[in-house]
OpenMM code with the backbone's topology and positions (N, CA, C; nanometers):
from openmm import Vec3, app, unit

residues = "UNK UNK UNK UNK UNK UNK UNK UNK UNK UNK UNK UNK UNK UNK UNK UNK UNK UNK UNK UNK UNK UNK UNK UNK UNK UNK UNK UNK UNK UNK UNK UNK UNK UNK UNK UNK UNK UNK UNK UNK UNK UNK UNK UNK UNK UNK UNK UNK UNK UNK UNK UNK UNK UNK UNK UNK UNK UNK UNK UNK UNK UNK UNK UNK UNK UNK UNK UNK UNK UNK UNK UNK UNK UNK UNK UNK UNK UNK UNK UNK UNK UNK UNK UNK UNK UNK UNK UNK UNK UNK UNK UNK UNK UNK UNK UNK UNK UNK UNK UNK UNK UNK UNK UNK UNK UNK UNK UNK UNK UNK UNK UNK UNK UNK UNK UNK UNK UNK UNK UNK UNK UNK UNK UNK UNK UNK UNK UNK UNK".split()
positions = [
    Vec3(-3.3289, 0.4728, -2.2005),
    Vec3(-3.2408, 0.3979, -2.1136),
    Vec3(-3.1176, 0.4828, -2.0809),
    Vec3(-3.0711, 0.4763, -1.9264),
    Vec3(-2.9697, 0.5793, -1.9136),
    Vec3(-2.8379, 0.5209, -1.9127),
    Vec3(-2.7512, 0.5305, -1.9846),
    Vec3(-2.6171, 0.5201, -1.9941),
    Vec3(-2.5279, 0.4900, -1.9325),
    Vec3(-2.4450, 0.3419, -1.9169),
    Vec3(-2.4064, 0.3383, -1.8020),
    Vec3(-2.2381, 0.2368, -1.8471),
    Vec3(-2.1335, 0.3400, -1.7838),
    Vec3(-2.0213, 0.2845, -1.8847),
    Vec3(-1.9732, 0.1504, -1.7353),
    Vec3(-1.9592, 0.0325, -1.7830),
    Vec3(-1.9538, -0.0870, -1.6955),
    Vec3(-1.8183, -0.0546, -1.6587),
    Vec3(-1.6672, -0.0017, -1.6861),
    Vec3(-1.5555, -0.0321, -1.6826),
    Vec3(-1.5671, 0.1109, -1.5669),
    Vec3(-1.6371, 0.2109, -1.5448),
    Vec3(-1.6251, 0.3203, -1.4192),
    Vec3(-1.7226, 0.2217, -1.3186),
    Vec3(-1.8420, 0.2096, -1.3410),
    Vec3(-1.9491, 0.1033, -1.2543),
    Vec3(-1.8141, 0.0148, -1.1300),
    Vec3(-1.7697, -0.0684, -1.2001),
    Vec3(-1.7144, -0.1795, -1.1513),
    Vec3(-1.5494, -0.1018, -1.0420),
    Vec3(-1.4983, 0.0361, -1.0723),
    Vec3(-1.4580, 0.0708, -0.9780),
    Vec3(-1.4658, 0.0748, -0.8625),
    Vec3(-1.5830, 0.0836, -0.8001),
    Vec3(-1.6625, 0.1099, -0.7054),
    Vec3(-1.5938, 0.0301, -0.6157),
    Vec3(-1.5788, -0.1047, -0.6526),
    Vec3(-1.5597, -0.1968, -0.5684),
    Vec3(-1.4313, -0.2159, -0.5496),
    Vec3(-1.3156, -0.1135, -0.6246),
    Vec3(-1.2042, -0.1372, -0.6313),
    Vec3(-1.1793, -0.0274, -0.4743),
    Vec3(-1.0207, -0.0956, -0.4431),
    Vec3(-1.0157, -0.0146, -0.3101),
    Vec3(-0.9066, 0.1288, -0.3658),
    Vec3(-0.8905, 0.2537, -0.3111),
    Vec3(-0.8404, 0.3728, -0.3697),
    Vec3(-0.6755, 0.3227, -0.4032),
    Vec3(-0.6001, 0.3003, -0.3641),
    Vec3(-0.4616, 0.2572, -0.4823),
    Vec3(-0.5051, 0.1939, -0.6256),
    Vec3(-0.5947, 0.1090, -0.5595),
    Vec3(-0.6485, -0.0242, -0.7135),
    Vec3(-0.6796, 0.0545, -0.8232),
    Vec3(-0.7622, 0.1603, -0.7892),
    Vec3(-0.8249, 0.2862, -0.8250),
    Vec3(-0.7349, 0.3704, -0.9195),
    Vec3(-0.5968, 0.4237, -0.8809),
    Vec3(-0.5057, 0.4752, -0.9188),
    Vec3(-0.4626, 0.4453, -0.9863),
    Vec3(-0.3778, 0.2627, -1.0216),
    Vec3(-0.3450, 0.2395, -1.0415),
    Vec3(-0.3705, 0.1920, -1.1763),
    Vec3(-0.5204, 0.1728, -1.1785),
    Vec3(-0.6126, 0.1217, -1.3076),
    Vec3(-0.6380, 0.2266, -1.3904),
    Vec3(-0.6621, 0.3398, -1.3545),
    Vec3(-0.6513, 0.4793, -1.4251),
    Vec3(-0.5631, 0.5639, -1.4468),
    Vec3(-0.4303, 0.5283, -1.4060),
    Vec3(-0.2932, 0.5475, -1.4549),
    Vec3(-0.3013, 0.6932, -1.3686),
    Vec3(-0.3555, 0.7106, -1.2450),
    Vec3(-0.3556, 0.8566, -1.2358),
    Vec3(-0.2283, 0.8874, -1.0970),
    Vec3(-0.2194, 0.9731, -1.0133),
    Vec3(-0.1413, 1.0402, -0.9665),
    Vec3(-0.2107, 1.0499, -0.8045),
    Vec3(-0.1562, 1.0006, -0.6905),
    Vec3(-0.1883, 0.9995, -0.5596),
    Vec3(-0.1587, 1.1462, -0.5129),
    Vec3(-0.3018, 1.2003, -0.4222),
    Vec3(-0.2530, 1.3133, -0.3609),
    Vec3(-0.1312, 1.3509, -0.3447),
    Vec3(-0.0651, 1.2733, -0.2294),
    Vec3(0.0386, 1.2522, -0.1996),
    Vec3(0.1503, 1.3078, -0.3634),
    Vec3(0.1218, 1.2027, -0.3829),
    Vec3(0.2689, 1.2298, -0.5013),
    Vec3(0.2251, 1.3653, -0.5845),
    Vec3(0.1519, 1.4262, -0.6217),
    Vec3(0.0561, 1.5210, -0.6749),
    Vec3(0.1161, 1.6295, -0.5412),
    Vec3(0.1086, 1.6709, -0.4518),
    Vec3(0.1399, 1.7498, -0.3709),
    Vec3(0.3232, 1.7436, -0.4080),
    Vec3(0.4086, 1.6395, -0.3871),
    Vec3(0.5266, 1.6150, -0.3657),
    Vec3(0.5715, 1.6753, -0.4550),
    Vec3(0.5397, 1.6309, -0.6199),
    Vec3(0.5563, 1.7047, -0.7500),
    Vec3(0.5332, 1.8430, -0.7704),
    Vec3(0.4025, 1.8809, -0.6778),
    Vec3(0.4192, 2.0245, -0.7296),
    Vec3(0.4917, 2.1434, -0.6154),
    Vec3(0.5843, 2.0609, -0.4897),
    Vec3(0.6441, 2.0939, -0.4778),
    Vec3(0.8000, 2.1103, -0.4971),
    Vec3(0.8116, 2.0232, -0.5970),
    Vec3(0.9168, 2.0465, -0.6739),
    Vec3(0.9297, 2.1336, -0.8085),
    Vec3(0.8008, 2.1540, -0.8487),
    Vec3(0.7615, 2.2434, -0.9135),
    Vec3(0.8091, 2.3502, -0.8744),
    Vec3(0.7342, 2.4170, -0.7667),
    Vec3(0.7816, 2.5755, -0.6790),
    Vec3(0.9219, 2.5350, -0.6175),
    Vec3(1.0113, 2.4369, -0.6251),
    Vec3(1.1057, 2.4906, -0.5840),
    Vec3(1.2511, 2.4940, -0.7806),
    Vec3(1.1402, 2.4702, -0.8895),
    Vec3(1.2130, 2.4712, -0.9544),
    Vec3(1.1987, 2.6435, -0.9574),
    Vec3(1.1234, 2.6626, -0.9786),
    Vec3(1.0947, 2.8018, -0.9909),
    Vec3(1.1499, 2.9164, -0.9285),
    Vec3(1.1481, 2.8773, -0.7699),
    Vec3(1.2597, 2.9200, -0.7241),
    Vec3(1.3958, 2.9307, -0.7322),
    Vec3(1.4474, 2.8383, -0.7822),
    Vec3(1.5864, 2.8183, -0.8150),
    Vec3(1.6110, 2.9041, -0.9789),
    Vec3(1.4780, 2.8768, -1.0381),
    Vec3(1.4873, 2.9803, -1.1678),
    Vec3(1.5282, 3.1419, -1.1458),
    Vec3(1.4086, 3.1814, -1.0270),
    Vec3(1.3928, 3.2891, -0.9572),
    Vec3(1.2863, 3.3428, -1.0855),
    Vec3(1.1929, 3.2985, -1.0717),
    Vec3(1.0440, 3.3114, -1.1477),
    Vec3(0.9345, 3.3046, -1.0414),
    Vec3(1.0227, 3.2474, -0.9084),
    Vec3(0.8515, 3.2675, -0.8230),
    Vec3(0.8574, 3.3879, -0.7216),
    Vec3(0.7597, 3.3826, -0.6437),
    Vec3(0.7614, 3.4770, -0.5538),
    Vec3(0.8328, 3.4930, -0.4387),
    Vec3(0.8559, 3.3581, -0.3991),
    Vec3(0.9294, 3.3381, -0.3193),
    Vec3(1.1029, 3.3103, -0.3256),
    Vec3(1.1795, 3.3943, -0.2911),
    Vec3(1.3084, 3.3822, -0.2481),
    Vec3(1.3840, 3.2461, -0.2565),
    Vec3(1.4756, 3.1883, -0.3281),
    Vec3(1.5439, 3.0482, -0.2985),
    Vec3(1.6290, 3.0837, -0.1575),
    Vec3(1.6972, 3.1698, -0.1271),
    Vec3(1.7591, 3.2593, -0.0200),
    Vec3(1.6482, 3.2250, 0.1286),
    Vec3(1.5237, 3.2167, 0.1194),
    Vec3(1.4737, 3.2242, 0.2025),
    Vec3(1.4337, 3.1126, 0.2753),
    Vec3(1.4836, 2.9997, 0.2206),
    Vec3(1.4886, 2.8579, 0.2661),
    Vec3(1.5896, 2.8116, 0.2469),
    Vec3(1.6669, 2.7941, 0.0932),
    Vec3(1.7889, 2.7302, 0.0782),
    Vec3(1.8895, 2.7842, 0.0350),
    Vec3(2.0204, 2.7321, 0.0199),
    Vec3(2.1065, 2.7908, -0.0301),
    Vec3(2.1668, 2.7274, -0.0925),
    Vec3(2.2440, 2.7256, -0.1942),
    Vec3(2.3494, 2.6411, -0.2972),
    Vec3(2.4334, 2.5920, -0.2247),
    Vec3(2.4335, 2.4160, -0.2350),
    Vec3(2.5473, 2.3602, -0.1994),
    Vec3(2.6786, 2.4142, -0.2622),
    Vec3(2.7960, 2.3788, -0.2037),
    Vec3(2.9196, 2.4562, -0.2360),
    Vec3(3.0009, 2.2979, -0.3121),
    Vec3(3.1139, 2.3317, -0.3963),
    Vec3(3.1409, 2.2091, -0.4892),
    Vec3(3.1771, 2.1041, -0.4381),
    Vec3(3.1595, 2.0776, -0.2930),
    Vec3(3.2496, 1.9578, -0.2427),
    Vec3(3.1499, 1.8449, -0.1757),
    Vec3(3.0036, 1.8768, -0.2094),
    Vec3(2.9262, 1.7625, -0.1587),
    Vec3(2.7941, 1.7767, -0.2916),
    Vec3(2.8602, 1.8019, -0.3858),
    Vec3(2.7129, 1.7781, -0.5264),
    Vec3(2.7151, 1.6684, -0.5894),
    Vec3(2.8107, 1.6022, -0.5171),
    Vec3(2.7645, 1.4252, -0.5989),
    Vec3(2.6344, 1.3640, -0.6258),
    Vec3(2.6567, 1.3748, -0.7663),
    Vec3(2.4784, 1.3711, -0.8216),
    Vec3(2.4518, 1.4889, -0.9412),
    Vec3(2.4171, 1.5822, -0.9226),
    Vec3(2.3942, 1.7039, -0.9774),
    Vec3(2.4579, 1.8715, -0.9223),
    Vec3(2.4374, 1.9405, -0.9524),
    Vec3(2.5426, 2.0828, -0.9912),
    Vec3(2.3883, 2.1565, -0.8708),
    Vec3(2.2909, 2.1017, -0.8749),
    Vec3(2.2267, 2.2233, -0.8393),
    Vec3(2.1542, 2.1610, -0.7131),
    Vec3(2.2458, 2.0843, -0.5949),
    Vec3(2.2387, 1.9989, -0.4841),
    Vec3(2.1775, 2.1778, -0.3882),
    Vec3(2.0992, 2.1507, -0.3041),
    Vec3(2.0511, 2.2761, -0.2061),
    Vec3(2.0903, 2.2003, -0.0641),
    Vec3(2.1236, 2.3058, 0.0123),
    Vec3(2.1316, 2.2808, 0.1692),
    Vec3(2.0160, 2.3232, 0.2059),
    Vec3(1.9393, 2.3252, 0.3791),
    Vec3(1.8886, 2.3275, 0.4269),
    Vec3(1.9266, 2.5159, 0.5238),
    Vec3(1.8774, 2.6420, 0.4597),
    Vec3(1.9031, 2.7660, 0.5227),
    Vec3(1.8451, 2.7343, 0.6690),
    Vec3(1.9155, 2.8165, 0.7988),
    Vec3(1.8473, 2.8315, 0.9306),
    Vec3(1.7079, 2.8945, 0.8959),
    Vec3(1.6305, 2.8813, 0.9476),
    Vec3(1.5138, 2.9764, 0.9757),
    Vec3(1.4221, 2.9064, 1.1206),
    Vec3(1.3633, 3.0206, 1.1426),
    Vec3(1.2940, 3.0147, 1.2353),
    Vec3(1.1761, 2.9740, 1.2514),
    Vec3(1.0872, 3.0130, 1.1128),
    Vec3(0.9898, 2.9572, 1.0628),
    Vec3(0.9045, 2.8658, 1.0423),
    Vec3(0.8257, 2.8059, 1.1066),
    Vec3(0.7394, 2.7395, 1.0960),
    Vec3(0.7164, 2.6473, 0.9322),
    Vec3(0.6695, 2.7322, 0.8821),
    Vec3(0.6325, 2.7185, 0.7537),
    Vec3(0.7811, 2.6764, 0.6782),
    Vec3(0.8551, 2.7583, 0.6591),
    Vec3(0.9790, 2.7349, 0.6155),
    Vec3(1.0188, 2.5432, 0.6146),
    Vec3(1.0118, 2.5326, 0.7589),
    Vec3(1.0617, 2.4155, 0.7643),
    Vec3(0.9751, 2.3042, 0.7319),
    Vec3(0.8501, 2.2936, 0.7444),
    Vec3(0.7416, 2.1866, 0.6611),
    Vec3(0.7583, 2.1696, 0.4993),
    Vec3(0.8167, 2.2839, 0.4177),
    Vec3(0.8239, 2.2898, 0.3073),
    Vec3(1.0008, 2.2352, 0.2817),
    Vec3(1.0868, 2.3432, 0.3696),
    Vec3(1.2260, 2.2373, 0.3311),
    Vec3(1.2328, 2.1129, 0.3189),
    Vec3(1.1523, 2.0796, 0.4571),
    Vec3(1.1840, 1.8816, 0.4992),
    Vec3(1.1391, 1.8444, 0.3797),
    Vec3(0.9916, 1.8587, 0.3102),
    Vec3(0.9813, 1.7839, 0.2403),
    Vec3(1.0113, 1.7949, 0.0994),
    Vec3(1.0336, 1.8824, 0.0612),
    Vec3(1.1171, 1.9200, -0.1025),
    Vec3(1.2554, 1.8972, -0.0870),
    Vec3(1.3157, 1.9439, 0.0187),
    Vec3(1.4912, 1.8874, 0.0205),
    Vec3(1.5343, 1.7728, -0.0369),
    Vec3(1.4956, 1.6504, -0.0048),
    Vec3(1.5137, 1.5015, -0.0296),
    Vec3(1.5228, 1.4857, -0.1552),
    Vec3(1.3496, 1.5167, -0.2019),
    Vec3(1.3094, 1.4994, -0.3245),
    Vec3(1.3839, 1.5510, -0.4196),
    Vec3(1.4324, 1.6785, -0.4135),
    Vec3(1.5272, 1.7611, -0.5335),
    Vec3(1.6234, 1.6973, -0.5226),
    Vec3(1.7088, 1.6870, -0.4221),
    Vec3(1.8522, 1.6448, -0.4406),
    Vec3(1.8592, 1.5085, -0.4709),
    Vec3(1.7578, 1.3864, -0.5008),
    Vec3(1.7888, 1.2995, -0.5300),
    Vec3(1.7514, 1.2971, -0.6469),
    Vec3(1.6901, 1.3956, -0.7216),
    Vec3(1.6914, 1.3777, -0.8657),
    Vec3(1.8025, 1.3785, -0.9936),
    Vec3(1.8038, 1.2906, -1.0527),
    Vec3(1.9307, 1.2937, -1.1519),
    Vec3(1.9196, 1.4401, -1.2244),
    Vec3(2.0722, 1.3798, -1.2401),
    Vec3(2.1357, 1.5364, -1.3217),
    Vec3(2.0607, 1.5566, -1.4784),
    Vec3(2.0327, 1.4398, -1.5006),
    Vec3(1.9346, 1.4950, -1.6400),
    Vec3(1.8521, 1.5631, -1.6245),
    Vec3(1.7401, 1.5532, -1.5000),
    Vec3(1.6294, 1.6163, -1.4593),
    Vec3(1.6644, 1.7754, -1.4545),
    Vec3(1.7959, 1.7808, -1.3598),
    Vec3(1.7672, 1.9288, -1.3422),
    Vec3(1.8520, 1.9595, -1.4927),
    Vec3(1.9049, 1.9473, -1.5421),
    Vec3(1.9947, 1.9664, -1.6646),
    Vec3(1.8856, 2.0492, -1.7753),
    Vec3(1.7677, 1.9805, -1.7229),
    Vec3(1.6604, 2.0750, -1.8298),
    Vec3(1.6325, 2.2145, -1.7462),
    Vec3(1.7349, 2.2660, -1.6945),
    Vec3(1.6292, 2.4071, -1.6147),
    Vec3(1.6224, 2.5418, -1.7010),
    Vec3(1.5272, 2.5114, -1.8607),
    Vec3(1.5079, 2.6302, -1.8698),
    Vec3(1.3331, 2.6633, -1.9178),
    Vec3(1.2409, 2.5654, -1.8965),
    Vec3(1.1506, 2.6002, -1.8623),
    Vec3(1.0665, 2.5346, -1.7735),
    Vec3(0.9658, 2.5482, -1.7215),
    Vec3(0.8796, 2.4781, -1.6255),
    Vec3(0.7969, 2.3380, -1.6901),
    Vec3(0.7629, 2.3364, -1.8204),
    Vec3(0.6993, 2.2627, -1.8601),
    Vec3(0.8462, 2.1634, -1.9027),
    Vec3(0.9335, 2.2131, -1.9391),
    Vec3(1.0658, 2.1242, -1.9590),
    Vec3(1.1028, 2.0914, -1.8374),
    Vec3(1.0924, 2.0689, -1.7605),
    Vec3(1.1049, 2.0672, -1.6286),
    Vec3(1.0287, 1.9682, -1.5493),
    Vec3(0.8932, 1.9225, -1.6331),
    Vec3(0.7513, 1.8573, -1.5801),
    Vec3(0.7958, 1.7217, -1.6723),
    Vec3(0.8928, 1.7440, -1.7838),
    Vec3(0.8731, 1.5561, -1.8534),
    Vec3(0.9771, 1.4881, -1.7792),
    Vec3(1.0931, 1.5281, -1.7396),
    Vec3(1.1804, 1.4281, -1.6659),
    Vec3(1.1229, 1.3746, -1.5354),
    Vec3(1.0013, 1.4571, -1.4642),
    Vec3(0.9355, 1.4210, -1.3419),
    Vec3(0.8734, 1.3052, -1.3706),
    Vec3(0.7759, 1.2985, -1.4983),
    Vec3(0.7161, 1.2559, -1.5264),
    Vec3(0.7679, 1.1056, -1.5841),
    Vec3(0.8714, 1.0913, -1.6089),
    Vec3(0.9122, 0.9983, -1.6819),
    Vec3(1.0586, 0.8954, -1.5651),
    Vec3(1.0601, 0.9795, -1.4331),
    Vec3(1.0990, 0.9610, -1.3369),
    Vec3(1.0326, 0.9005, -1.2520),
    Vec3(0.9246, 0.9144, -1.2452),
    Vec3(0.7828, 0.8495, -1.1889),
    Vec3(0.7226, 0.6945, -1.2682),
    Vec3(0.7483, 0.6973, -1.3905),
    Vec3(0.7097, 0.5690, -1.4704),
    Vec3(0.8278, 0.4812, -1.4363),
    Vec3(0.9838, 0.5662, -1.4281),
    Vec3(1.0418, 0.4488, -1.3592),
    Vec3(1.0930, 0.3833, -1.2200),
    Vec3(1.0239, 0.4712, -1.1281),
    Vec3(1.0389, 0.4949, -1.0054),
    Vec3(0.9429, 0.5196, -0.9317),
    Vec3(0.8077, 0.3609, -0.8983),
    Vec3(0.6390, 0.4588, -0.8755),
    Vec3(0.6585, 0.5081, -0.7473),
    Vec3(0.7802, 0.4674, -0.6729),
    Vec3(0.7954, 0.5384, -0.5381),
    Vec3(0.8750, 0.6562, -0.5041),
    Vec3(0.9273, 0.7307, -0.6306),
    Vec3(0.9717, 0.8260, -0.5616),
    Vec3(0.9322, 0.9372, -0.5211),
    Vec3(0.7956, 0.9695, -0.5291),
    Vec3(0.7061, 1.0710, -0.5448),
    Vec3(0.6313, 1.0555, -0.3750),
    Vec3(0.6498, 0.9520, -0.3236),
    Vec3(0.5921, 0.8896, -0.2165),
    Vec3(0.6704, 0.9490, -0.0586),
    Vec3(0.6182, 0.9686, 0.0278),
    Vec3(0.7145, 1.0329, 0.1841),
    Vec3(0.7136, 0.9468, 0.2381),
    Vec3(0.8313, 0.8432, 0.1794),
    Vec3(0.8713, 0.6916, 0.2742),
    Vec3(0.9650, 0.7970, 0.3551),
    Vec3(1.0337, 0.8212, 0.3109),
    Vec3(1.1847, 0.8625, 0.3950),
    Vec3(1.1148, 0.9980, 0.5089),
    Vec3(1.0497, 1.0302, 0.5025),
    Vec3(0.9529, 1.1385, 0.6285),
    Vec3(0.9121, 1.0771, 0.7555),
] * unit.nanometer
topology = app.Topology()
chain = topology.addChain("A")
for resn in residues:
    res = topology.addResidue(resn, chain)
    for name in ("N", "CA", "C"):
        topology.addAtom(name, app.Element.getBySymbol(name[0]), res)
């Protein structure tokens, strides 16, 4: 007789949020959003390949209400540039100062997201886009 676990079976019929939501897992969407906050922690570390210089630049002390490590929006011309600012800009700068307060490794870096998300299932989401 072949094996058949009833609690995956009965998904089927669930619709894809229901889905998510029952398996505690992570929407494209927010899964993309996160791991672009990922590469832009990295950037700001200056551990990735890419330049923080080449998109953003450090807010200056008179508009970081919130956190110390608020980014502006650099000119560029770029195509690419700007699909990636629009949508990581928001997201970083509205993260509390505890979050970035951990910037000294990447995986220290992944539990305040994570625990930002259990109390906030929308912030991971491109309402504001």
């Amino acid at each position: 007789m072949k094996y058949r676990n009833p609690d995956v079976h009965d998904l089927k019929a669930l619709e894809y949020n229901e889905r998510l939501v029952k398996l505690k897992l992570w929407s494209l969407e927010e899964r993309r959003n996160c791991a672009d906050l990922i590469e832009l922690f990295k950037m700001v570390q200056d551990i990735s390949t890419v330049p923080l210089q080449m998109f953003f630049k450090l807010a200056d002390g008179r508009c970081t209400c919130g956190h110390e490590w608020k980014l502006i929006k650099e000119y560029s011309r770029c195509d690419a540039s700007l699909f990636f600012s629009v949508r990581v800009l928001t997201g970083w700068n509205s993260l509390p100062q505890s979050a970035v307060q951990t910037l000294n490794s990447v995986n220290g870096f992944k539990n305040p997201l994570e625990k930002l998300r259990t109390h906030q299932m929308d912030f991971f989401m491109d309402v504001g886009l």
